[in-house]
Backbone bond lengths (Angstrom), bond angles and torsions (degrees), N, CA, C in turn:
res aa  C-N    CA-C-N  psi(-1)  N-CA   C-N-CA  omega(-1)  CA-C   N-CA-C  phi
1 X - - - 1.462 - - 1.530 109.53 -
2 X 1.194 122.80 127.57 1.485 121.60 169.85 1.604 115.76 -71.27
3 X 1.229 89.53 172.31 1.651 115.59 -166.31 1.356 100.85 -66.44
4 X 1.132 151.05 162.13 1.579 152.50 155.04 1.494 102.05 -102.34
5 X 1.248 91.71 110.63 1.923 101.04 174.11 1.242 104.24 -76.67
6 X 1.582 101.48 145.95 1.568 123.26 170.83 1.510 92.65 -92.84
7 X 1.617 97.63 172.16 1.305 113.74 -179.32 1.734 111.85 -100.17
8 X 1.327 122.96 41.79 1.576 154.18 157.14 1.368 106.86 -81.60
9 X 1.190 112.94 140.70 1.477 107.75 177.55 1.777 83.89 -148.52
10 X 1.433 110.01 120.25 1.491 113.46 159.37 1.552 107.02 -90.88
11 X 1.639 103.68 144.34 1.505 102.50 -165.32 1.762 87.66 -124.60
12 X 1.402 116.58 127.18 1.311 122.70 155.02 1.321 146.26 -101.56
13 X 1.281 123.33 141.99 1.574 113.17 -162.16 1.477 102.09 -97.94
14 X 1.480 101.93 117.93 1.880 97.99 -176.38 1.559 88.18 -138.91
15 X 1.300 153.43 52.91 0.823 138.50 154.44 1.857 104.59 -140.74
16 X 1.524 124.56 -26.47 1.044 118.98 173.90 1.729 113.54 -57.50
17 X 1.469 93.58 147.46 1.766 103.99 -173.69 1.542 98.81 -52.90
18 X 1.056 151.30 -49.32 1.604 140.73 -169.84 1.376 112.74 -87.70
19 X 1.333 103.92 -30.59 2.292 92.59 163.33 1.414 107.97 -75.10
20 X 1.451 111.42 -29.19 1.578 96.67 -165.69 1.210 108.60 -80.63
21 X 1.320 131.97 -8.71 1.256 138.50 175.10 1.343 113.99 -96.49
22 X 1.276 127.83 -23.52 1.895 128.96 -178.21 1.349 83.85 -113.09
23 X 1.247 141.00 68.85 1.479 143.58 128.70 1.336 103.75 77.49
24 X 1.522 132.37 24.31 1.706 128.09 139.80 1.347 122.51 -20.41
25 X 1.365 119.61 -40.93 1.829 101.89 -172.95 1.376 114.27 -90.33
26 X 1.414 108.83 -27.00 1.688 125.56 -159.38 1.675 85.49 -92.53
27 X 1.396 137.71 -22.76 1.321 126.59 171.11 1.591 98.57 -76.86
28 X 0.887 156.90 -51.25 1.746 168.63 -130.19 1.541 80.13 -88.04
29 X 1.269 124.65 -82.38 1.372 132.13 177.46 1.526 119.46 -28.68
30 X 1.267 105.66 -50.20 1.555 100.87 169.60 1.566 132.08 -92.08
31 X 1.523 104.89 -2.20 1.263 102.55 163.09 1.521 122.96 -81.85
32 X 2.012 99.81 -21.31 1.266 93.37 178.73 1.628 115.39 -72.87
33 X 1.491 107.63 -19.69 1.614 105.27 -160.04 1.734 97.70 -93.30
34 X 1.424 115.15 12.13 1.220 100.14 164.19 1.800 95.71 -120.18
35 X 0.991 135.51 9.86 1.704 125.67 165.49 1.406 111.07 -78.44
36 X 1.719 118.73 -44.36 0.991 152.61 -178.00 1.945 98.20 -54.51
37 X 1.549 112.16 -2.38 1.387 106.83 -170.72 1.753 97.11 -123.64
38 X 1.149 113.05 -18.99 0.975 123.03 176.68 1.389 131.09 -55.07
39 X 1.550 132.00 148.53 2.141 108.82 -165.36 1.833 81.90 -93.90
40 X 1.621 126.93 -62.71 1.378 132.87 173.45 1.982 115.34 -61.36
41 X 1.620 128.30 48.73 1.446 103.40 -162.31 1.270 117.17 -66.28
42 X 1.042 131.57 175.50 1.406 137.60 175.95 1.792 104.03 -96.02
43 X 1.158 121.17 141.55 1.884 107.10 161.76 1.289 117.18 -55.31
44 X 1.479 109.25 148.25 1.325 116.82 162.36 1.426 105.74 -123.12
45 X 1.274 109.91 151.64 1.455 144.64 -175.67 1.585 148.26 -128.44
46 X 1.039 145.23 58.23 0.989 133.88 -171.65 1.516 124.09 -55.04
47 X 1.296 113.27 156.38 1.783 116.39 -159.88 1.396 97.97 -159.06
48 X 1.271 92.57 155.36 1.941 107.67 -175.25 1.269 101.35 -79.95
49 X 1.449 134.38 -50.06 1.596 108.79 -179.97 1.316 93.57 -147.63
50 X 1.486 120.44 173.24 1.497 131.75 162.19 1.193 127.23 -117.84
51 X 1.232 108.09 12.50 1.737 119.73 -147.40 0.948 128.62 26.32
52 X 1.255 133.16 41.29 2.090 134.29 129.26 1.170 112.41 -98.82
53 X 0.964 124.64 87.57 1.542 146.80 155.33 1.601 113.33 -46.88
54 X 1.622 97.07 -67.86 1.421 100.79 172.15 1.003 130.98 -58.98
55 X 1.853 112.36 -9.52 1.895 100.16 -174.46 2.294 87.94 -124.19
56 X 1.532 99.18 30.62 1.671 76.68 157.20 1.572 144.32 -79.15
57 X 1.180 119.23 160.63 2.079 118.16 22.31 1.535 82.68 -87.34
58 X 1.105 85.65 148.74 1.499 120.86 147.81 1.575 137.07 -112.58
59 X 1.945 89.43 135.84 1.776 88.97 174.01 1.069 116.35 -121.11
60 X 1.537 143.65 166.66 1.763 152.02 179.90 1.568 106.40 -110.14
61 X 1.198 130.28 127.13 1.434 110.31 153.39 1.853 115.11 -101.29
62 X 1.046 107.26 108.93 1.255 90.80 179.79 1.506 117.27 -95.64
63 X 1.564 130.85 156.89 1.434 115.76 36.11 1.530 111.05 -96.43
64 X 1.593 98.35 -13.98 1.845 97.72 173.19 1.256 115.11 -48.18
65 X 1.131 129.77 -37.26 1.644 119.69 -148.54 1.134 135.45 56.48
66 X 1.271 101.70 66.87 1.762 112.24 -170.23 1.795 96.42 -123.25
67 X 1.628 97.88 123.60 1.349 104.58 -176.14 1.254 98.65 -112.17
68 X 1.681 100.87 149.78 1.670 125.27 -170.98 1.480 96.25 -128.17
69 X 1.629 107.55 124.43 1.485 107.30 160.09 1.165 125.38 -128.14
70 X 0.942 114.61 161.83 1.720 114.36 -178.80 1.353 112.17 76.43
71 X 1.332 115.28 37.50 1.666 134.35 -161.09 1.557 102.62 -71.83
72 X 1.373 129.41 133.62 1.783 113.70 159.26 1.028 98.83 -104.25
73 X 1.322 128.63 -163.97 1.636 153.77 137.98 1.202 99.49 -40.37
74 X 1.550 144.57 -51.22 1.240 125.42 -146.17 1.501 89.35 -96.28
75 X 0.941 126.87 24.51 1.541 113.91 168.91 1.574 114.66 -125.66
76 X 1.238 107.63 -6.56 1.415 124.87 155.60 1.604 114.36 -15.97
77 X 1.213 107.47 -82.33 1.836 103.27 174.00 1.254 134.23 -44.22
78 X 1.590 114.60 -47.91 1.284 160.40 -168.18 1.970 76.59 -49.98
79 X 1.521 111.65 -75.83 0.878 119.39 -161.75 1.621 124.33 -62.81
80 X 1.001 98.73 -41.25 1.600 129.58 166.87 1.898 109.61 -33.12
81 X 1.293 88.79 -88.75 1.937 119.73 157.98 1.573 99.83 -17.34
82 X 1.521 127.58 -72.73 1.019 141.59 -127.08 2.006 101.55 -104.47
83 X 1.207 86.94 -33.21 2.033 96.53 155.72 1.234 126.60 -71.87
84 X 1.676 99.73 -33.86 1.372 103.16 161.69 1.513 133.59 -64.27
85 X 1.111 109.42 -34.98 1.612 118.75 -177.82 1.314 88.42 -93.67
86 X 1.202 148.16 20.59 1.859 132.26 174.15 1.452 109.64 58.87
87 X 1.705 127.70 27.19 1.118 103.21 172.24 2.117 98.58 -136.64
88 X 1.133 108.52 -169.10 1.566 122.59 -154.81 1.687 94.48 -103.43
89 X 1.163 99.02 157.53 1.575 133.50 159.94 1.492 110.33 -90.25
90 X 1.643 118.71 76.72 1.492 104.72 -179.31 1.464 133.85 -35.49
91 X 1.723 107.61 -56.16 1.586 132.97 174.28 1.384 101.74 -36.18
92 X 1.471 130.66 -47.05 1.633 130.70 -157.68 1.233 99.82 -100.24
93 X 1.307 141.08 11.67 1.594 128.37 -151.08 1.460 94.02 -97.70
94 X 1.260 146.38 131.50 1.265 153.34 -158.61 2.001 80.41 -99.98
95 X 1.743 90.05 142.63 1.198 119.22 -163.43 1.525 111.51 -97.97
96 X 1.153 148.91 100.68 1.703 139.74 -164.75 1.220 99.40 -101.91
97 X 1.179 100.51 110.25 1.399 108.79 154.80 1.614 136.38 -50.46
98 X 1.385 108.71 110.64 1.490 97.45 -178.17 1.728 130.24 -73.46
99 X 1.275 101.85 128.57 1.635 100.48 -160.50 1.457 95.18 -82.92
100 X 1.208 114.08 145.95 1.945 148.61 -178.51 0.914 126.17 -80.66
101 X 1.593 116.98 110.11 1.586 124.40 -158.46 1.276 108.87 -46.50
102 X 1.126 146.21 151.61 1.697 132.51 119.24 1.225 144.76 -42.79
């Protein structure tokens, strides 16, 4: 019996020059083979960029919009798990800087 997809879609960056080089595809791969374990999975996706470069690889969960940078493989599940229940990976949550009035 297959998985019943949620309406989560984790989006991965495996084609931008700094995911594809700090392990973007081989993370995509393991997020899928741990959604793929999941009873509710979320989609997975691979994507050409996300624009954080500076904090790759990078992943999105949408429809929240919760960005993860500096993602490995070993956080693969972590992340997985945590899309599933609708909530975040604090440790990975990419940090925005708040920009300074004039």
């Amino acid at each position: 019996m297959k998985n019943k997809k949620s309406d989560t879609t984790i989006k991965v960056c495996v084609e931008g020059k700094k995911c594809r080089k700090r392990g973007g595809p081989e993370l995509h791969e393991e997020i899928e083979r741990c959604a793929a374990k999941e009873e509710s999975a979320p989609r997975v996706k691979a994507v050409d960029c996300l624009g954080l470069c500076k904090h790759a690889p990078a992943v999105v969960v949408k429809p929240e919009g919760t960005e993860y940078g500096e993602v490995s493989t070993k956080d693969a599940a972590e992340i997985v798990s945590a899309a599933s229940k609708g909530k975040e990976v604090d440790r990975l949550l990419v940090k925005k800087k708040k920009k300074k009035k004039k």
